[in-house]
KOLBALUM-42481 format. One line per field, with one value per residue (C-alpha): residue number from 0; residue in one letter; x, y, z. Coordinates in steps of 0.2 Angstrom, whole numbers, plus 5000, padded with zeros to 4 digits. Layout:
BEGIN
i	NUM; ...
aa	A; ...
x	X; ...
y	Y; ...
z	Z; ...
# end
This chain:
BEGIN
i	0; 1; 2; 3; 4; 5; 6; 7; 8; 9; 10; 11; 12; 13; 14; 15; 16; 17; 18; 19; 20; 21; 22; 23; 24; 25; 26; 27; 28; 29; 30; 31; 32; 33; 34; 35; 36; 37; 38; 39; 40; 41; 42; 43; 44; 45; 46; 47; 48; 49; 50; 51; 52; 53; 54; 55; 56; 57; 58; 59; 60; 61; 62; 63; 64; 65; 66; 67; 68; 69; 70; 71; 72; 73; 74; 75; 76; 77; 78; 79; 80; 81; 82; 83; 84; 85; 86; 87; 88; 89; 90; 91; 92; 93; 94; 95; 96; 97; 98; 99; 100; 101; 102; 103; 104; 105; 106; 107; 108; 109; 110; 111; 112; 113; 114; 115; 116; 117; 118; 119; 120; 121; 122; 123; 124; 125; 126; 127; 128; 129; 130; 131; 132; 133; 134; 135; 136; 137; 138; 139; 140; 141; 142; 143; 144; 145; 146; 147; 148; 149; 150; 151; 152; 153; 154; 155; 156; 157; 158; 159; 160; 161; 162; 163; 164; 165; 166; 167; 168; 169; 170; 171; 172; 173; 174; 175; 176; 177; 178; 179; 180; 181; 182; 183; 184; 185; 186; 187; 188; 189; 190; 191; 192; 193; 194; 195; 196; 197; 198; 199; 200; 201; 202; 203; 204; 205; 206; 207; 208; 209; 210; 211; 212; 213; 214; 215; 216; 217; 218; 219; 220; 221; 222; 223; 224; 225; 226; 227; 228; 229; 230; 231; 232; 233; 234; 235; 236; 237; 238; 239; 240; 241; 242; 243; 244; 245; 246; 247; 248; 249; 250; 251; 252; 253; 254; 255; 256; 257; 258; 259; 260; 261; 262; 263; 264; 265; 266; 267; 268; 269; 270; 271; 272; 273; 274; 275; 276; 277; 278; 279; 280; 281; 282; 283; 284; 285; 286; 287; 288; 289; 290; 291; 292; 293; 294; 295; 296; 297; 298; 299; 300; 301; 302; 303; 304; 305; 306; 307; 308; 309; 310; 311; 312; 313; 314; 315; 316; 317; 318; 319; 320; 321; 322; 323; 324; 325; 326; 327; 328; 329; 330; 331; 332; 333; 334; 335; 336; 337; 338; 339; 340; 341; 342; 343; 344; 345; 346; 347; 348; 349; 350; 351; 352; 353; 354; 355; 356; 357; 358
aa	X; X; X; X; X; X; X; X; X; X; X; X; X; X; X; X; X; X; X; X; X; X; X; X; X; X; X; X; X; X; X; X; X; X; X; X; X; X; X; X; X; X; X; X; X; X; X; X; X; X; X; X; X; X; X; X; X; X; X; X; X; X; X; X; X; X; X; X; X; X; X; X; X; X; X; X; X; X; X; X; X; X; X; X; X; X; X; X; X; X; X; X; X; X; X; X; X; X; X; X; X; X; X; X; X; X; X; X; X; X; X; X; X; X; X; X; X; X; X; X; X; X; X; X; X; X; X; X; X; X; X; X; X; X; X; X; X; X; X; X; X; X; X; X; X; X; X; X; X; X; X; X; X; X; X; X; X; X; X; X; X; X; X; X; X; X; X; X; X; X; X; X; X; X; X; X; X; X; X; X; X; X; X; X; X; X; X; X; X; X; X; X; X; X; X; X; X; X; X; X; X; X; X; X; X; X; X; X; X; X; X; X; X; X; X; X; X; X; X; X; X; X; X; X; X; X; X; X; X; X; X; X; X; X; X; X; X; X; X; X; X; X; X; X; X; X; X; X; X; X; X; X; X; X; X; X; X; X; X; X; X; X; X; X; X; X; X; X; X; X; X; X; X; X; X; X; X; X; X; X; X; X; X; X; X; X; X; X; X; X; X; X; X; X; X; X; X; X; X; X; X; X; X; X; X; X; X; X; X; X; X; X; X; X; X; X; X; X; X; X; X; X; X; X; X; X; X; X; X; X; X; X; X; X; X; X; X; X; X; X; X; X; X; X; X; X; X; X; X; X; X; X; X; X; X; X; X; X; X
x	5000; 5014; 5022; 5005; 5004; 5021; 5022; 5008; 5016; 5034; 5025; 5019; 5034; 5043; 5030; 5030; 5048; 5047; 5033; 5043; 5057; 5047; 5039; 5053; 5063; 5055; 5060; 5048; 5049; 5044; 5044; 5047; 5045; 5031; 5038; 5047; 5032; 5032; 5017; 5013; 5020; 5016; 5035; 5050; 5063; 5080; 5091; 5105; 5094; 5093; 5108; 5101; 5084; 5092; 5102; 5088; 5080; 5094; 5094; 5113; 5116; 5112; 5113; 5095; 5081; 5068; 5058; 5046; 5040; 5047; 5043; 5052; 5039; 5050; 5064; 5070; 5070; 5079; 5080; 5092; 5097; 5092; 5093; 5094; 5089; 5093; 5085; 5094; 5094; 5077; 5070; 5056; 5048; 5035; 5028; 5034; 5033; 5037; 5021; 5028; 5019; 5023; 5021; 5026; 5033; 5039; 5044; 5063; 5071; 5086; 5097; 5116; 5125; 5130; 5120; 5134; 5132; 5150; 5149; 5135; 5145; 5159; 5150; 5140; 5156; 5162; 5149; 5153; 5170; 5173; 5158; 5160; 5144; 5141; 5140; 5139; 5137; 5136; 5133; 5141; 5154; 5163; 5152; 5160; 5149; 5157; 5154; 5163; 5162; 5174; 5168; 5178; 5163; 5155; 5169; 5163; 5149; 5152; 5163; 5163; 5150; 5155; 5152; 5136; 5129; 5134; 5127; 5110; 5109; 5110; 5098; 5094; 5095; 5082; 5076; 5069; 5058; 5055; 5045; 5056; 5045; 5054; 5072; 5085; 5103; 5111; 5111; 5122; 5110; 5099; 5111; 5118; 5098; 5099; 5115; 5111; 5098; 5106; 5119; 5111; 5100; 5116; 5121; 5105; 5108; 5126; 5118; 5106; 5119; 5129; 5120; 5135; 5135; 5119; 5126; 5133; 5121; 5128; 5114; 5121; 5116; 5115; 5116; 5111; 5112; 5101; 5105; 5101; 5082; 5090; 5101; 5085; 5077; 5089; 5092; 5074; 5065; 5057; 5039; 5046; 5038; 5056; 5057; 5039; 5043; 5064; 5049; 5040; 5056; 5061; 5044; 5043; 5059; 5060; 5043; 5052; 5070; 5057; 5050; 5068; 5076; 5058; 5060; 5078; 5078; 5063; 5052; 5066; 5073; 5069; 5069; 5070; 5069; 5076; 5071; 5083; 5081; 5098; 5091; 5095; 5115; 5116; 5135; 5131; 5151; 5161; 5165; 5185; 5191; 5207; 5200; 5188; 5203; 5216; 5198; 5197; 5216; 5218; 5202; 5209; 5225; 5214; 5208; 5189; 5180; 5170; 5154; 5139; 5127; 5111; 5103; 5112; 5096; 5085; 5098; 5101; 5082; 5082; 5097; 5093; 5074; 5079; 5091; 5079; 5065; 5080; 5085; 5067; 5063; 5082; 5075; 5059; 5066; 5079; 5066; 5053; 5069; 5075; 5056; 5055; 5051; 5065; 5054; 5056; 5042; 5052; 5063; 5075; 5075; 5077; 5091; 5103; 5101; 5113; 5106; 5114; 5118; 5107; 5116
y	5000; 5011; 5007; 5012; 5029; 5033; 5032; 5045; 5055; 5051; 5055; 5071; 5078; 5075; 5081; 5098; 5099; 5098; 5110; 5121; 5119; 5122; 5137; 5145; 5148; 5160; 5178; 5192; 5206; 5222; 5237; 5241; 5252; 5254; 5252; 5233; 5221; 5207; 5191; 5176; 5161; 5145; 5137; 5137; 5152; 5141; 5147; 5149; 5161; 5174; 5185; 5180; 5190; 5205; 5208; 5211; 5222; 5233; 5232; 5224; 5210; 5192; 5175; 5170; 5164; 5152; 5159; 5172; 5179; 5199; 5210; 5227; 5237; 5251; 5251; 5268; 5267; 5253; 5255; 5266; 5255; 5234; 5231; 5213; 5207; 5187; 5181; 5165; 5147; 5150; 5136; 5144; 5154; 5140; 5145; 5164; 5167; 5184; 5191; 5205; 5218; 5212; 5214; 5198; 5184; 5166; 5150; 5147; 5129; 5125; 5121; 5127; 5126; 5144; 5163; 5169; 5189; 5191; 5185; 5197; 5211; 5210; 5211; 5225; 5233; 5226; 5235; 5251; 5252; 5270; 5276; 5270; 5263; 5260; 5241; 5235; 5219; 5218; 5203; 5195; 5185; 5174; 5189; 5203; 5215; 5215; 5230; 5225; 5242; 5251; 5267; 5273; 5282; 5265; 5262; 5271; 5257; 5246; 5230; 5221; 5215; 5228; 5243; 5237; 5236; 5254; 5258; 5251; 5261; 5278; 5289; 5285; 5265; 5254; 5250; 5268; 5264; 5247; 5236; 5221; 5212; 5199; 5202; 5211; 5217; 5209; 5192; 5188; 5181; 5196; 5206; 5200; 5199; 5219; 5221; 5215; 5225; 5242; 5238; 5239; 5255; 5263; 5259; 5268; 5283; 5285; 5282; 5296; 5307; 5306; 5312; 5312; 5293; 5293; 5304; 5291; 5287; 5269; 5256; 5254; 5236; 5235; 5218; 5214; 5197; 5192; 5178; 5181; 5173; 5156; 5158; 5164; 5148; 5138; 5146; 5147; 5136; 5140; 5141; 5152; 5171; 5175; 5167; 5176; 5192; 5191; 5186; 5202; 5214; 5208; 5210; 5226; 5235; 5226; 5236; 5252; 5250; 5247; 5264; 5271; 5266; 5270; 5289; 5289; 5284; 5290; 5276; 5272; 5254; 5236; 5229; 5211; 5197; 5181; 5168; 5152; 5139; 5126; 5111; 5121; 5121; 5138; 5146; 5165; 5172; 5190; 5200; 5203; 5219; 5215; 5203; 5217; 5231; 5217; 5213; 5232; 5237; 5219; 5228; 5250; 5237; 5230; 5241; 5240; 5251; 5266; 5260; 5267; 5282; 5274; 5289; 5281; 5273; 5287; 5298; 5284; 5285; 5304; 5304; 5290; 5296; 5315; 5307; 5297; 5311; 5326; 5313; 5312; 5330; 5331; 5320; 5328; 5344; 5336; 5328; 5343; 5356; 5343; 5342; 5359; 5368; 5380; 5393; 5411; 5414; 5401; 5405; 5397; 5407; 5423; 5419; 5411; 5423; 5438; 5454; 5468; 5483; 5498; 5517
z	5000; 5004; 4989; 4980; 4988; 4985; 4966; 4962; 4972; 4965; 4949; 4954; 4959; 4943; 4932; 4944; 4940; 4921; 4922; 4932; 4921; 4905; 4912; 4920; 4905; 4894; 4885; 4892; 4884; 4895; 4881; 4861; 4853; 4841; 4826; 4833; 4830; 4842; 4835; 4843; 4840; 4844; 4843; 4856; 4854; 4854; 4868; 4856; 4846; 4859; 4854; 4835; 4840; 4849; 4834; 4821; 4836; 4835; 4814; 4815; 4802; 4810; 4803; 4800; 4814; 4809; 4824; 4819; 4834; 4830; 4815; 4809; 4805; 4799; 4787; 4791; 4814; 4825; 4844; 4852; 4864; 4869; 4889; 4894; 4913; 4915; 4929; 4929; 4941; 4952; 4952; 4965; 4950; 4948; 4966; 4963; 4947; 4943; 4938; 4923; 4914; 4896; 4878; 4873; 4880; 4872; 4880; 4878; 4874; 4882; 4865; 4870; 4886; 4888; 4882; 4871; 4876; 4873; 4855; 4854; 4862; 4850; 4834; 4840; 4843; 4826; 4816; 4828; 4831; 4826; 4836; 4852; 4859; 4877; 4881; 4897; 4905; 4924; 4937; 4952; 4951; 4966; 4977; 4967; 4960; 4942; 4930; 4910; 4901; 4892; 4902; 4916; 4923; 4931; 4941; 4956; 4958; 4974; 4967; 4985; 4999; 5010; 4999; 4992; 5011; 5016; 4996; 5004; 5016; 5007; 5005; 4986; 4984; 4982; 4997; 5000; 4985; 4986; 4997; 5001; 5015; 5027; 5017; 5028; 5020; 5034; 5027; 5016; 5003; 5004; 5002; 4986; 4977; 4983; 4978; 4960; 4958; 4967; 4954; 4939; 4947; 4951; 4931; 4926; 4937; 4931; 4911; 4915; 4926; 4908; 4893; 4884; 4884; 4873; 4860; 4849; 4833; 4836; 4847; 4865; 4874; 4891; 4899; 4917; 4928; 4944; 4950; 4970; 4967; 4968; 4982; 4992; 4988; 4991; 5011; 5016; 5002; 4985; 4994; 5010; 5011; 5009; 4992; 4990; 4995; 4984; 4968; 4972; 4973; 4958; 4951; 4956; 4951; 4934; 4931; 4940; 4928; 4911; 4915; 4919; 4904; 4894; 4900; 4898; 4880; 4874; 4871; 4859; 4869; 4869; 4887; 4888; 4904; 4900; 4914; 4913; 4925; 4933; 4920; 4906; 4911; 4908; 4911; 4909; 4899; 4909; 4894; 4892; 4893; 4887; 4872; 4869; 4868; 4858; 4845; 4842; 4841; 4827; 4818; 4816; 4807; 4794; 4778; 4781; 4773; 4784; 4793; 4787; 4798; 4800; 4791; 4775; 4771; 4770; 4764; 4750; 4745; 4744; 4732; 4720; 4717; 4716; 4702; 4693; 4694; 4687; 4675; 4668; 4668; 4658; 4645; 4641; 4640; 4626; 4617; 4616; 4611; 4597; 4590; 4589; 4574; 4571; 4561; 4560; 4574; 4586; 4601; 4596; 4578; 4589; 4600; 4586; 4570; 4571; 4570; 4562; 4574; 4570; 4571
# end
């Protein structure tokens, strides 16, 4: 009889963690513009597809996606800027699921072992490497709070445990603004899930503080990494009021940093939240400085031609069809003056025939 009992209930389980698993892992996307169509679609976006779909959201030149979930609805206009929050090993987002105001969202399949945003980093830099664009990817690693740009201006964010306590308690950080319920800064958990996301505020603050950072015509790409949901899972258990109440922070400042970066660009930015769950394997890359600086310095040595201005396009239409229109106008006037009848009445007649000077 035990034996009987206990297989349902073995079953049960495993089918709640495939659920969970299947779920968990999807691409939400927060705001787009409204010329960056997103449809529904019925099939998985591959994992590996990710940076693919980015890519043709900023109008760069991507190897081609089967999935058709986004749509360009303007040849002429591309995002300012793509930000990209991953939300990645909670496996408590089945019982907290983070509840995110949306336009579209899509369930992700887990096809690569690793999101490849430095691969995505370098070509965007590829494309722009004469204008500079701000690229940022930020995270925690080995309970370092780690910044990769190319911008010295981020340095003063806090880079250890310590600092990011004392940032916490600052007029001006996130827990004046947010309500984060039975989590405390004190412990060491909590403190890193805050710390993630003072971080990528403190990012946004020192973007904002900066207008000149936005004045390149290149797209900028921001790329951000939470990982502090798992952690408070694992401590205190995926269906603890602490795991609840870590789902509602991050709930509520992913709705707060949309609207930031919404105001701060205009409307003229893609934010994006990509949930990956531990089955998935995922291994999330730290991009190089150094390879970034020795990838740029083997590129200014090779003879590639200018990049284009994105306004080549439109420009490029202007020119051509004031062309083709002049270069009608050029032949009908030709062919109406060689038809003409030179006659004595003609204005033609009258300019060419010399006239003898009178006294």
């Amino acid at each position: 009889m035990a034996t009987d009992r206990t297989l349902p209930l073995f079953l049960a389980v495993i089918f709640g963690l495939i659920i969970a698993g299947v779920f968990s892992q999807e691409l939400v996307v927060t705001h787009a513009p409204k010329y960056v169509h997103f449809q529904e679609q019925s099939e998985k976006l591959q994992a590996s597809d990710v940076p693919k779909v980015i890519s043709h959201t900023l109008g760069l030149p991507a190897e081609e996606v089967s999935w058709t979930g986004i749509k360009h609805g303007s040849l002429f206009k591309r995002p300012k800027a793509n930000v990209l929050i991953s939300v990645t090993g909670y496996e408590g987002i089945k019982q907290n699921p983070l509840k995110l105001k949306n336009v579209a969202t899509y369930p992700v399949k887990s096809d690569v072992p690793s999101l490849d945003i430095v691969g995505l980093m370098n070509n965007l830099q590829n494309a722009f490497f004469d204008k500079n664009p701000l690229l940022l990817d930020a995270g925690v690693d080995n309970n370092f709070f780690d910044v990769h740009t190319d911008f010295d201006v981020f340095r003063k964010i806090p880079d250890t445990m310590r600092h990011m306590a004392d940032r916490l308690m600052d007029s001006d950080s996130i827990l004046q603004s947010l309500t984060t319920g039975t989590l405390n800064s004190s412990s060491p958990t909590h403190l890193k899930l805050m710390g993630e996301l003072q971080m990528i505020q403190d990012v946004f603050s020192t973007v904002s503080d900066k207008p000149e950072l936005l004045s390149s015509k290149s797209p900028d790409l921001l790329s951000f990494n939470i990982g502090g949901l798992q952690d408070v899972a694992e401590k205190h258990g995926a269906e603890s009021s602490e795991a609840a109440d870590a789902s509602n922070l991050v709930t509520d400042f992913i709705h707060k940093i949309t609207e930031d970066f919404r105001n701060l660009y205009k409307d003229n930015v893609v934010v994006e939240v990509l949930t990956l769950t531990p089955q998935g394997g995922y291994v999330r890359k730290a991009r190089s400085l150094k390879a970034t600086a020795e990838a740029t310095g083997a590129s200014s040595e090779l003879n590639l031609s200018k990049d284009y201005d994105q306004d080549y396009p439109s420009v490029f239409n202007i020119i051509l069809w004031f062309m083709i229109i002049m270069a009608i106008v050029l032949f009908a006037v030709c062919y109406g003056m060689w038809n003409m009848d030179p006659g004595r009445d003609s204005i033609i007649y009258r300019m060419t025939t010399t006239r003898l000077k009178k006294d």
